[in-house]
C-alpha positions in Angstrom: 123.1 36.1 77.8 123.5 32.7 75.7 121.3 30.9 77.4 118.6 33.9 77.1 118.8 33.8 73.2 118.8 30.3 73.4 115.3 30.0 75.3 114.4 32.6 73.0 115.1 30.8 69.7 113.5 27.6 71.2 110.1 29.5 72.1 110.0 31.2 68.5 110.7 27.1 67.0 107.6 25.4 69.1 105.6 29.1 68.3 106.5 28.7 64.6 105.9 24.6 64.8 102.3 25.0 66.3 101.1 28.0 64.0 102.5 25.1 61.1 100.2 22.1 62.6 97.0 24.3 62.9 94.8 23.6 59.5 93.6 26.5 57.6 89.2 27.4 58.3 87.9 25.8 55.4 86.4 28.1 52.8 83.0 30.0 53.3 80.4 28.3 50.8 77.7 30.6 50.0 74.3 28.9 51.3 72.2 26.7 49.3 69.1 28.8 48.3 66.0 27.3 49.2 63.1 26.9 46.1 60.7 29.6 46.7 56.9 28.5 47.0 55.0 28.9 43.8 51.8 30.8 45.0 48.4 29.1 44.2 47.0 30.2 41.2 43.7 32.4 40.9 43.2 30.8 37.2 39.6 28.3 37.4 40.6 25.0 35.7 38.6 24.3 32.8 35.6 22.6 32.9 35.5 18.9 32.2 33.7 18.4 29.1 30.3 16.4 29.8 30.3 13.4 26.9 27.4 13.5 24.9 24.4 10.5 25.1 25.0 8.1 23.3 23.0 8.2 19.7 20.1 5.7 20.8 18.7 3.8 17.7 15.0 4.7 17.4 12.3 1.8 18.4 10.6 0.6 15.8 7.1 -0.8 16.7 4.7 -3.5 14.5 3.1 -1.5 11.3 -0.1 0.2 11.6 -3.2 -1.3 10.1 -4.7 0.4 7.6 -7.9 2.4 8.0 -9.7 2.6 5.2 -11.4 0.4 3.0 -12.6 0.0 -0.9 -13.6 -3.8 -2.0 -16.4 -5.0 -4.6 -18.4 -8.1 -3.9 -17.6 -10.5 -6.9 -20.6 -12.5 -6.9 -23.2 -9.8 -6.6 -21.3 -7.8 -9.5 -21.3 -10.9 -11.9 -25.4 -11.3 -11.1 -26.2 -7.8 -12.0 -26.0 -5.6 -8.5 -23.5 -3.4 -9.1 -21.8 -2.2 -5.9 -18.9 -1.2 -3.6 -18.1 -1.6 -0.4 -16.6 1.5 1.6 -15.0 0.6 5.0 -14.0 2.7 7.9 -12.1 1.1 11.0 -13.3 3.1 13.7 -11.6 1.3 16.5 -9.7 -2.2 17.0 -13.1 -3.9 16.8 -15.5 -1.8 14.9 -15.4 -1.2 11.3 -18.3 0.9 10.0 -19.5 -0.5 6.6 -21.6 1.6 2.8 -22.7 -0.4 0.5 -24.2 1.6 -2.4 -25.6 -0.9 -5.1 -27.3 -0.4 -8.4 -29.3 -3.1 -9.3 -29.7 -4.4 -13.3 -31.0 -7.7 -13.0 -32.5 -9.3 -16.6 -35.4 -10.6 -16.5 -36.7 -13.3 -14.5 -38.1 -16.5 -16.1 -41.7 -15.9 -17.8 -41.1 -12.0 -17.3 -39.9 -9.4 -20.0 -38.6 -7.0 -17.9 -35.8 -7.1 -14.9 -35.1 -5.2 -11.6 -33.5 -1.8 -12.0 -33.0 1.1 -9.1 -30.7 2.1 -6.1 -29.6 0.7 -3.5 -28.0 1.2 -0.2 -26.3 -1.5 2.7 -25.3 0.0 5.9 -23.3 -2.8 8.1 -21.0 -2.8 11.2 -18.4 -5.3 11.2 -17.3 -6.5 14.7 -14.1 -7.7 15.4 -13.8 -10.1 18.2 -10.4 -10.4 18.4 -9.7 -6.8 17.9 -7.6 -7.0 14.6 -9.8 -4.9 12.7 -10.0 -5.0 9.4 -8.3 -8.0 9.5 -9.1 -11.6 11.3 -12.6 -13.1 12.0 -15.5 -10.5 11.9 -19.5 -10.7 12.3 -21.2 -8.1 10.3 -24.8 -6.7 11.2 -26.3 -5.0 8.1 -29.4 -3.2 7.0 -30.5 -2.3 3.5 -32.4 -0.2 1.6 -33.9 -0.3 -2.3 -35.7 1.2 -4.3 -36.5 -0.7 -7.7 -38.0 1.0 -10.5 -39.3 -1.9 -12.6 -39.8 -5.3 -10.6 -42.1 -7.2 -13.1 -44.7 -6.8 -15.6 -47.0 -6.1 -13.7 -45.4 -4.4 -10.5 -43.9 -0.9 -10.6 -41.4 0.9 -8.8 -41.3 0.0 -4.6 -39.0 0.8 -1.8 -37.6 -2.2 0.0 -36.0 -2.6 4.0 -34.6 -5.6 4.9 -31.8 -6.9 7.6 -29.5 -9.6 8.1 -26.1 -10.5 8.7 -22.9 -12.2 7.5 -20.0 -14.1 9.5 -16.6 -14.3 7.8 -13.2 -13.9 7.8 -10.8 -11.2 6.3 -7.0 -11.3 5.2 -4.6 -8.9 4.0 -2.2 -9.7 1.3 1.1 -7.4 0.9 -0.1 -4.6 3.5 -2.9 -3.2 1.2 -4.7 -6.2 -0.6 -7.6 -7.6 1.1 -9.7 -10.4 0.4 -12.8 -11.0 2.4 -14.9 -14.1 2.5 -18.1 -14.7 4.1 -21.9 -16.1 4.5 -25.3 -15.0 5.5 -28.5 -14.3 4.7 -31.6 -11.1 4.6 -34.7 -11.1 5.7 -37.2 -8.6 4.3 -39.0 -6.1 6.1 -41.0 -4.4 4.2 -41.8 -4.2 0.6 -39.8 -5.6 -2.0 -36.7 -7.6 -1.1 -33.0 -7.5 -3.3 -34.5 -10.4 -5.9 -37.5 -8.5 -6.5 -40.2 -10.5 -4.6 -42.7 -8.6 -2.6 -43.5 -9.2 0.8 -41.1 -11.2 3.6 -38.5 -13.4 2.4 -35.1 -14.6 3.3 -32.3 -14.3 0.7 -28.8 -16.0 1.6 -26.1 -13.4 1.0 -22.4 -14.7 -0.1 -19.5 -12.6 0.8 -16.2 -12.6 -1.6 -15.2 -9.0 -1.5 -11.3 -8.2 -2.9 -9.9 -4.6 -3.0 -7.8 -2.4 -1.6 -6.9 -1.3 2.3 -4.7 1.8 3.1 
C-alpha cells in the first residue's frame, strides 16, 4: 500500500515537473493589414499649357524713295522762263517729267520788244542704275511754245523742238533734291525757246533744287 502511494506521488511530481517546463503559446497578434490599392482615377490631367512664340522684333527694311517730284530750274528762272518741273517715278528707272514754262524774256539787242507766251517740256528721265529719282539719269525731252511777241517785226508762232540732257541727281535729308545737268535742243519747227525762227540748236543747263516726297 506504501509503495502504491509512493509511485503515485512520484508520477504526480514528474506530471507536475513537465506541465512546469512546457512554455506558454505565445500571444495571438492580430495580422498586419495590407494597404488597399488606390483605384486609378477617371479625372483627365490638365493640359500642359503651350508657351506662347516668342515676341519677334519686326524687320525693318532700307527707306522707300520718294515718288514725287517738284523742282525749279535756277538758271532758266533768273533769264526770264519761268517754270517748274513736276516728276513722277514710275518705276526704279523711269521717271516721267512736265515742264510748264512761261516765258518773259526783255528785249533782245536792237529790238523793243521781248518773247512772251506758254510753254510746255515733256521729258523721261532714265535711270540706269535703277535708283530713281536719285543717281545718274539721261533725260529725253520734247517741247512746245507758243510766243506771243518774238520781235518787231514777227508775231505770235508755235514752236517744237527736241533734245536731251545727261546729269546727275542727289537727295539731301530724305526730301531735298538737287539736280544738275547738261544738254542742248534742237528746233523743229517754228520758232525755238530764244525766239529765233527756223532750226537751231540751244544748249540747255540743268540746276533744278526742290522738294521729293
Amino acid at each position: 500500500m506504501i509503495g502504491s502511494c509512493r509511485a503515485f506521488l512520484l508520477a504526480l511530481a514528474v506530471a507536475t515537473a513537465a506541465s512546469a517546463q512546457e512554455a506558454p503559446p505565445p500571444p495571438s497578434t492580430p495580422a498586419e493589414a495590407t494597404p488597399a490599392t488606390p483605384a486609378p482615377s477617371t479625372t483627365p490631367a490638365p493640359a500642359e499649357a503651350t508657351p506662347a512664340p516668342a515676341a519677334t522684333a519686326p524687320v525693318v527694311g532700307p527707306a522707300a524713295r520718294p515718288k514725287n517730284l517738284v523742282t525749279v530750274n535756277v538758271p532758266s528762272n533768273v533769264f526770264g522762263a519761268f517754270s517748274i518741273e513736276l516728276g513722277r517715278v514710275l518705276t526704279d528707272h523711269v521717271t516721267l517729267v512736265l515742264e510748264p514754262t512761261y516765258f518773259l524774256i526783255g528785249p533782245q539787242e536792237g529790238f523793243t520788244k521781248g518773247i512772251t507766251g506758254p510753254g510746255l517740256v515733256i521729258g523721261t528721265m532714265v535711270h540706269p542704275f535703277g535708283e530713281a529719282p536719285d543717281g545718274l539719269f539721261v533725260m529725253p525731252e520734247l517741247y512746245v511754245t507758243h510766243l506771243d511777241v518774238i520781235s518787231d517785226t514777227r508775231g505770235p508762232d508755235l514752236g517744237l523742238g527736241a533734245g536731251g540732257v545727261a546729269g546727275y541727281s542727289l537727295r539731301f535729308f530724305d526730301h531735298l533734291m538737287l539736280s544738275l545737268g547738261l544738254g542742248a535742243t534742237v528746233n523743229l519747227l517754228g520758232t525755238n525757246m530764244a525766239g529765233d525762227p527756223g532750226f537751231g540748236i540751244m544748249p540747255v543747263l540743268r540746276a533744278n533744287v526742290g522738294a521729293a516726297f
